[in-house]
N, C-alpha and C positions, 0 to 999 in steps of 0.2 A: 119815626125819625128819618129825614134826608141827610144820608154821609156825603161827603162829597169831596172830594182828592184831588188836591192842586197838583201831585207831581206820579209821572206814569210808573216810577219807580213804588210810591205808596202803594200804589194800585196793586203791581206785583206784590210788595208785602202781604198786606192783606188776604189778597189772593190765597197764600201756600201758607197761614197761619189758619183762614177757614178749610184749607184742604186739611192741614192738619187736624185739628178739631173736628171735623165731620169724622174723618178714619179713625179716630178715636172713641167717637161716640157710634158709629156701629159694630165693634166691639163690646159694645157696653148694652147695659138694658136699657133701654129708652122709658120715657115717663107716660107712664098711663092717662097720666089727665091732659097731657099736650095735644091739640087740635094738627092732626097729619100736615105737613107743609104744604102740599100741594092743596089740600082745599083752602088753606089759609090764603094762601096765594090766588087760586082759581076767583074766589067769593070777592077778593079785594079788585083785580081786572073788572067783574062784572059790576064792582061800587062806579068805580072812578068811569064804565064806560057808559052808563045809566045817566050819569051827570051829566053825557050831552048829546042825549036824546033828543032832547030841545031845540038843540042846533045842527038837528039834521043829520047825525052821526049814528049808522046802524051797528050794533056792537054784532060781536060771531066768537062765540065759545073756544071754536078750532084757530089756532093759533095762541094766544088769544088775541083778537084786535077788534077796533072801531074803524070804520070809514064812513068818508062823504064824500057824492060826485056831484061838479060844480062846472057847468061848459063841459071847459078843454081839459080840466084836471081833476083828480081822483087825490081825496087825503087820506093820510092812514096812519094811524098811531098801533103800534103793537107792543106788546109785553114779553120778557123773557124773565125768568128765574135761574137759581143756581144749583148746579151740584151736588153744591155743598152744603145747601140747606139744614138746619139740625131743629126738627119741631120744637117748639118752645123755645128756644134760644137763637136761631138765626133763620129767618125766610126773608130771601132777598128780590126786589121788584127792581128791573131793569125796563128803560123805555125806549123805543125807536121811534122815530117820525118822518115820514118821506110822504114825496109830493111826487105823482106820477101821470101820462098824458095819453089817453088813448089818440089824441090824434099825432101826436110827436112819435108814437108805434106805428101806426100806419104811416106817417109820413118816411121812417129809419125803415118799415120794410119795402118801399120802393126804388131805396139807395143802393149800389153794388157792394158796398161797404162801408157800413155802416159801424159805427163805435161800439150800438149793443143793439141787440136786436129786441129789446122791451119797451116798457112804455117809462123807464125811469126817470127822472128828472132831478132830485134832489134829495139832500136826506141823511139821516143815519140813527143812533147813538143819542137822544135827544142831548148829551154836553157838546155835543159838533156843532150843535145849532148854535152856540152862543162862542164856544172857544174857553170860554172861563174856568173852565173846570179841566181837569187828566179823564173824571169819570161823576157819574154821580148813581147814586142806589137808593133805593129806600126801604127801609127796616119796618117787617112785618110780625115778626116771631112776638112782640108784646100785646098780650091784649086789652091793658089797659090805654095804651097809647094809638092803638091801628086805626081807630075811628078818625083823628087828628092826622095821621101820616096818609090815609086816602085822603083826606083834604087838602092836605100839601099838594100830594102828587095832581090834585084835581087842579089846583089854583097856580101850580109848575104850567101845566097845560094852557090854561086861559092865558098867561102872562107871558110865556116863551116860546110855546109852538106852536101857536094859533098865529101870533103874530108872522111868524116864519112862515106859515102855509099862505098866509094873504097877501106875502110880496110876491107869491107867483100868481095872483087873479088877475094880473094887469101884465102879460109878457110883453108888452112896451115899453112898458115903465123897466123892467127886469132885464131889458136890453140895453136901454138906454144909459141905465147906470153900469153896466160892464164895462160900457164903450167908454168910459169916465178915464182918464189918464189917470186920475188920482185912487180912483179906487183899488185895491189888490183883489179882493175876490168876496162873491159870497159866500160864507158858511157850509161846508158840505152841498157845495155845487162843483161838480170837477171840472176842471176847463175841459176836454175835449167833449162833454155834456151839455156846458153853456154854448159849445158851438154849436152845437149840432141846434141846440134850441133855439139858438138866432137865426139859422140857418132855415128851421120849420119856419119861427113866427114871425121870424124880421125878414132880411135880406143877406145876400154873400159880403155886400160890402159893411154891413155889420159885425158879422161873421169875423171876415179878417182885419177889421176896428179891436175886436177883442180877444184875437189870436196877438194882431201886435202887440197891445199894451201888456199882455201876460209876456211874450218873452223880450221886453222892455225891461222888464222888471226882474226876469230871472236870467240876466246873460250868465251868470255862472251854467247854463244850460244847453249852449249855443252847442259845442261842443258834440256832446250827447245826442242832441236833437241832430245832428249833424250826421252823424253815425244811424241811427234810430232810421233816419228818414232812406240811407243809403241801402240797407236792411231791408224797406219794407218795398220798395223800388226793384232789388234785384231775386229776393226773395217769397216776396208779398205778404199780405199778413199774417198776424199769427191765429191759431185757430184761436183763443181765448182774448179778449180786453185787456190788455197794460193797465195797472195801475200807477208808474213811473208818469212823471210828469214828460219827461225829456219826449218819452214813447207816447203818449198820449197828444203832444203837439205834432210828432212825424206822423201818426195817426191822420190827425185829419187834413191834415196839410196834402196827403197826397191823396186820401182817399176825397175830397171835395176841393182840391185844385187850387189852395191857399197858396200864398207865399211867404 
């Protein structure tokens, strides 16, 4: 079964009802005939990662995850579980997807100051990729049903993350649409990321095409960014990456000479 949580507060619910319910049941005797969570969970990563073999995607037990390298970029879906897991009754499959660049690595470590110093590019939480969701899970503890819930999660992949990894094959095309006045952003792409990446595949004067139109769009930011930038000017950076957008614009603005 795919759950999936329109509002962040559900999430929290759920959350501290399965924490509750786990601390309950290791108190408790556990059921002899129930299959250990973690192999329930391990068996089902290696269903869903089998299924795209075909497409060129090598699965790796450690983590657990799949990847494929294509050019400029590197794909990768990964798996996490919970805590809280209670064999027979709740094992939960979480998915990440990110899209990474060994040349946008080597391009970030030739910079003085650079936003990250990896090959990162895009990514998360596979519900980032579309926005639609607070969260999405999927339910493994049944074993009548697991056969069908890897399916889901196989055909989740073909139909939302695959599509998401093929709009970075063409970083033209993925520049060109930043630069869009109308557009606000793409999905688990951060703006000081999409610059840096226009700034590898495109050029500067693209670069600060899609520095404007983001703080076009966010003057409640001006401000901040104002501050942020006065900050990294008299103080320099910080040893860690901002996740603040405000700090993420005075980021590259002064470390790449924006305006």
């Amino acid at each position: 079964m795919r759950n999936v949580f329109d509002k962040i507060a559900d999430v929290f619910a759920d959350t501290a009802k399965r924490k509750a319910e786990a601390a309950k049941a290791r108190t408790a005797h556990s059921s002899d005939t129930a299959v250990p969570s973690k192999d329930v969970f391990t068996d089902a990563c290696r269903q869903i990662s089998e299924a795209f073999i075909g497409n060129g995607y090598k699965y790796a037990k450690s983590g657990p995850h799949f990847t494929k390298s294509c050019a400029s970029f590197n794909y990768r879906v990964s798996f996490q579980s919970s805590h809280n897991n209670i064999p027979g009754k709740h094992v939960a499959l979480w998915m990440h997807a990110n899209v990474r660049s060994p040349r946008l690595k080597k391009w970030r470590a030739e910079q003085l100051k650079p936003y990250r110093n990896d090959g990162w590019v895009a990514g998360g939480m596979v519900h980032l990729l579309n926005r639609r969701h607070a969260m999405i899970e999927w339910e493994l503890a049944n074993d009548e049903t697991r056969s069908a819930v890897v399916e889901d999660a196989i055909q989740f992949i073909r139909t939302e993350v695959f599509p998401y990894f093929h709009r970075f094959s063409d970083p033209s095309a993925v520049i060109s649409e930043l630069c869009l006045k109308e557009i606000k952003e793409i999905n688990a792409f951060g703006l000081a990321s999409s610059v840096e990446f226009a700034l590898c595949f495109g050029s500067h004067e693209e670069a600060q095409r899609i520095l404007n139109r983001f703080i076009s769009q966010r003057q409640d930011l001006r401000d901040q960014i104002e501050i942020a930038s006065q900050t990294f000017r008299k103080e320099g950076f910080p040893a860690y990456f901002p996740f603040a957008n405000a700090e993420q614009v005075a980021w590259v603005k002064t470390a790449y000479h924006l305006e």
